[in-house]
Each structure stands twice: as structure tokens, then as C-alpha cells.
C-alpha positions in Angstrom: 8.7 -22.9 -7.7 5.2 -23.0 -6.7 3.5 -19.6 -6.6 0.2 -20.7 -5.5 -1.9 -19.4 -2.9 -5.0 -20.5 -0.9 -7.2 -18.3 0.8 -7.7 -20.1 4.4 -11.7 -18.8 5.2 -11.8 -20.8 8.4 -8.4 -19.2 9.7 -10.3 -15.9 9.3 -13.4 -17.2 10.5 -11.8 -18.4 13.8 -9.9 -15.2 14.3 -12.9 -12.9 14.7 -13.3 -13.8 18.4 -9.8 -13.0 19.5 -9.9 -10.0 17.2 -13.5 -8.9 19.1 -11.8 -8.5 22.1 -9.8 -5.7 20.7 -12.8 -3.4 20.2 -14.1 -2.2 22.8 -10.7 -0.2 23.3 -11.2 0.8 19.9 -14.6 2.4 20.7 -13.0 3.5 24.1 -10.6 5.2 22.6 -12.2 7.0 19.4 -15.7 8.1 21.7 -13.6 8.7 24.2 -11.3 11.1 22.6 -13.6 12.3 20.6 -15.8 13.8 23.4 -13.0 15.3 25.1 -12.3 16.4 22.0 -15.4 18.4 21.0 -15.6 20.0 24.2 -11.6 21.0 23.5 -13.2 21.9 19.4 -15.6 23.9 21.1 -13.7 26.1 23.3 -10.9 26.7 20.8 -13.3 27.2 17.8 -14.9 30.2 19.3 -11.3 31.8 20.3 -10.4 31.4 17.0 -13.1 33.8 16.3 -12.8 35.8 19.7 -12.1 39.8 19.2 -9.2 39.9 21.1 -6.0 39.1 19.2 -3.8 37.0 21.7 -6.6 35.0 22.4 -7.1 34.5 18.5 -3.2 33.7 18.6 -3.3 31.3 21.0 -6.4 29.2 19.1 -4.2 29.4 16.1 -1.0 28.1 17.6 -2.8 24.8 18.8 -4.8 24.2 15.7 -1.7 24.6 13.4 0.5 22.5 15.6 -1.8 19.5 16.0 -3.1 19.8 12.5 0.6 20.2 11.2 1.9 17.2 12.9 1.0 13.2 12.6 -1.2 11.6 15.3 1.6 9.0 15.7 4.2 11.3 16.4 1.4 13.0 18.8 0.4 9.7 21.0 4.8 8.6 21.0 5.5 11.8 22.6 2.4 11.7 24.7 3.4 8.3 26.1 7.3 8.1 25.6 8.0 12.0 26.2 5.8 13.5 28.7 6.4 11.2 31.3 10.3 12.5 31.6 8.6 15.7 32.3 6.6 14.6 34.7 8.1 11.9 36.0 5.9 8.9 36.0 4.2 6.9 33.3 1.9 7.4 31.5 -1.0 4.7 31.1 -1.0 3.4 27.1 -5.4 4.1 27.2 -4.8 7.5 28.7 -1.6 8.4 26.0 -4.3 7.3 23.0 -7.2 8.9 24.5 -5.5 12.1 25.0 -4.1 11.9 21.6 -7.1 11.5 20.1 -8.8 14.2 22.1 -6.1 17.0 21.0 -5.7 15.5 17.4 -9.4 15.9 16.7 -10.3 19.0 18.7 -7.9 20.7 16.4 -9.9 19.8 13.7 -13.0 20.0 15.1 -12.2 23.5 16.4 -11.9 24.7 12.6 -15.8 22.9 11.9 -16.9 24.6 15.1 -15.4 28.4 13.1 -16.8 27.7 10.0 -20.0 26.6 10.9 -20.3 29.8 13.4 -19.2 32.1 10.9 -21.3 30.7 8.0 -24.8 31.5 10.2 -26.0 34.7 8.5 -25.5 38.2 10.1 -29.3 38.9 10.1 -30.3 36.0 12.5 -27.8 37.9 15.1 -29.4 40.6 14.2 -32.8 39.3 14.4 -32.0 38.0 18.3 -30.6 41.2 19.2 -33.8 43.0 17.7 -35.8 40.4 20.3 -34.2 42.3 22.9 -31.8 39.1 23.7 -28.5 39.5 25.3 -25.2 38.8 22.7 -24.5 35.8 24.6 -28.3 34.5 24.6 -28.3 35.3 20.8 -25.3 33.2 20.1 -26.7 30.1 22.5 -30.0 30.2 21.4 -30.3 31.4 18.2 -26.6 30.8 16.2 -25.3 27.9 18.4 -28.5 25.9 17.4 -28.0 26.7 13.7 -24.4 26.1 13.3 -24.5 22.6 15.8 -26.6 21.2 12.4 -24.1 22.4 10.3 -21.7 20.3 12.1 -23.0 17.0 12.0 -21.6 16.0 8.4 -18.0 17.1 9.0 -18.0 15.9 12.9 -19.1 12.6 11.2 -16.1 12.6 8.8 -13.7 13.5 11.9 -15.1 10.9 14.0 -14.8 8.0 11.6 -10.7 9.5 11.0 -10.2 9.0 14.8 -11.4 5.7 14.6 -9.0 4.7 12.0 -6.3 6.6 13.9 -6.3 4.2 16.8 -5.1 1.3 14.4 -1.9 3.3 14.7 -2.0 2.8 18.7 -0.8 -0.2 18.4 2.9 0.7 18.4 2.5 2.1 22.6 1.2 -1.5 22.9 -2.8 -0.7 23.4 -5.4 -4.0 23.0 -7.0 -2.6 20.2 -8.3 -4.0 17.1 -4.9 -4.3 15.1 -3.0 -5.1 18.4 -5.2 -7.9 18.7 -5.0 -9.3 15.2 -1.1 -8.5 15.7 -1.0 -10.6 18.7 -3.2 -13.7 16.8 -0.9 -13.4 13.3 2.5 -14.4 15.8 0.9 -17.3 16.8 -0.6 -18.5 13.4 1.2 -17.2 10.9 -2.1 -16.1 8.8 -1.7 -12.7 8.1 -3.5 -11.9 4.8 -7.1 -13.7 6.7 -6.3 -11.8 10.0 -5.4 -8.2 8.3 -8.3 -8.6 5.7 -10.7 -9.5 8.8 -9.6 -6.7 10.4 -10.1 -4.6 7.8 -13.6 -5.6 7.9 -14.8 -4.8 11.5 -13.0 -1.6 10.9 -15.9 -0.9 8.0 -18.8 -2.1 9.7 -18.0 0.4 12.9 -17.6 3.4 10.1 -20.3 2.3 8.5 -22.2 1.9 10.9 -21.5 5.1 12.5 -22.2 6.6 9.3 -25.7 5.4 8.8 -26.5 6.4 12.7 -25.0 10.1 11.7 -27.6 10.1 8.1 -30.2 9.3 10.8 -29.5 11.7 12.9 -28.9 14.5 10.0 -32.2 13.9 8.6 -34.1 13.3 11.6 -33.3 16.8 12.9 -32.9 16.0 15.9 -29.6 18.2 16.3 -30.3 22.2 16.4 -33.7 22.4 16.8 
């Protein structure tokens, strides 16, 4: 039996356009979710912190329950299981979207705690002594601070989500692995497609990455 195998280059060549068409609703997605998901990060991050204790409660109950369960099980129930409730579809962009937006705000709410709670007591202090209010202290002089602390770990979370679309695929969305999906059933070359997929999946995260070093360095975040 013959167990050889060639590696077909030009299969995977001519796959990249058809596989191109599935990123923009990768990007779509990801940047979409992911800026719904900040502001969502935002809000529940600073209830997590928030003096009164049902408030404090509530924060928790979100960020354990979309931090204890898959993203895949989030998106299926988004798009198979709300619509019973309320009783129409729900578009496949909007289900990913919004899964990505609660998925990561989860997370992101627990950067947006830490890096609040890791700005030293003094520089509240110092605002106060300035003879700002508590609420101009935080925006002007914490916010600023801990918004730099964020960039590394909202960098990590960002490049997750985009990985976390691949899974998308399953509620039928045109993104990159739906697309190479799609191409494989009608050519039967699934090592080239999958392995060129994998690619254009590392140079978005990579690139994303080097634009986040820039942007870290550069200080142009918190100042």
C-alpha cells in the first residue's frame, strides 16, 4: 500500500482568494464584539469593585457564568435558544457578535478590576488633596493610569476572540474557516486549505500584536 504523500502548493496557493473572502467577517466579528465588549468590561469591571454588595453580586454572577462556560455553547444558545424566547431569528453575524461581546467583556471586566485596583492609594489621595471631586479623581487621574495597564492583557483578549470566531462556523457564518470549509467540499484538499488557513489566522494576530507593541510603547494610551 502506498503511503505516500504530496504536498499540493498550488492547491493552497489558489485557495487564498476564496478563503480572503471570509475575513472581513472575521474582523467584523472579533472588533465588533470586542468593542461592545469593552464598553460591557468597562461597566461591569467597576461594579465588581462598587461598595454596594448586590451590585458587587450582580458583576460576579455575569463574569463567573460567561467565564465558566465555552464560547460555543454561548453563540449555540445565542442563535439556536434565544430565538424560542423571543420568537424570531436571530441573524448568524448578530448571534457571533453578541457572543463575542459577552464572552470577552467577562474577561475584560476582570483586566478593567485589576488594573483599577492595582493604581496606588496615594495618587487618589493626591487628586483628592487637588481639591478634585471622587469621580474627577478616578477619570482623570486613576482611569488614565490603569487604561495603560490594560493594553497588554486587552491585547491577549483580543487576539482569543479572534480565534474564537473559527468556532462560528458551526451557526453557518462566512468566516475564515467557513470559507475554507466550503472550498475543501469541492476540492478535496484539506491539509493545503486548513494549513492556509491557519496562516492568515497568524498574520491578523500578528499583526495585531505588533500594532498593540506600537501602541504600548508609543504611549499614546493614558497619557
Amino acid at each position: 500500500m502506498d503511503l505516500t504523500f504530496q504536498f499540493d502548493w498550488q492547491a493552497a496557493i489558489d485557495s487564498i482568494p476564496h478563503l480572503l473572502t471570509g475575513i472581513p467577517w472575521t474582523l467584523l466579528i472579533s472588533f465588533g464584539g470586542l468593542a461592545i465588549g469593552f464598553v460591557i468590561g468597562i461597566i461591569f469591571g467597576l461594579l465588581s469593585i462598587n461598595p454596594l454588595r448586590p451590585l458587587r453580586w450582580f458583576a460576579t454572577a455575569y463574569i463567573e457564568v460567561f467565564r465558566g462556560t465555552p464560547v460555543l455553547v454561548q453563540v449555540l444558545f445565542i442563535f439556536y435558544g434565544l430565538p424560542q424566547v423571543l420568537g424570531g431569528p436571530i441573524d448568524a453575524i448578530t448571534a457571533g457578535i453578541a457572543a463575542i461581546a459577552l464572552n470577552a467583556g467577562a474577561y475584560i471586566s476582570e483586566i478593567v478590576r485589576g488594573a483599577v485596583q492595582s493604581i496606588d492609594r496615594g495618587q487618589r489621595e493626591a487628586g483628592l488633596s487637588l481639591g478634585l471631586s471622587g469621580s474627577q479623581t478616578f477619570w482623570y487621574v486613576v482611569w488614565p493610569q490603569a487604561l495603560r495597564r490594560m493594553i497588554p492583557p486587552l491585547g491577549n483578549q483580543a487576539i482569543v476572540s479572534i480565534k474564537d470566531t473559527s468556532l462560528f462556523s458551526v451557526i453557518g457564518v462566512g468566516e475564515l474557516v467557513r470559507q475554507g470549509q466550503v472550498y475543501i467540499a469541492t476540492t478535496f484538499t484539506a491539509l493545503e486549505v486548513y494549513l492556509m488557513v491557519a496562516l492568515l489566522y497568524l498574520v491578523i494576530t500578528m499583526s495585531l500584536s505588533i500594532i498593540l507593541r506600537w501602541v504600548e510603547r508609543s504611549g499614546l494610551v493614558g497619557q
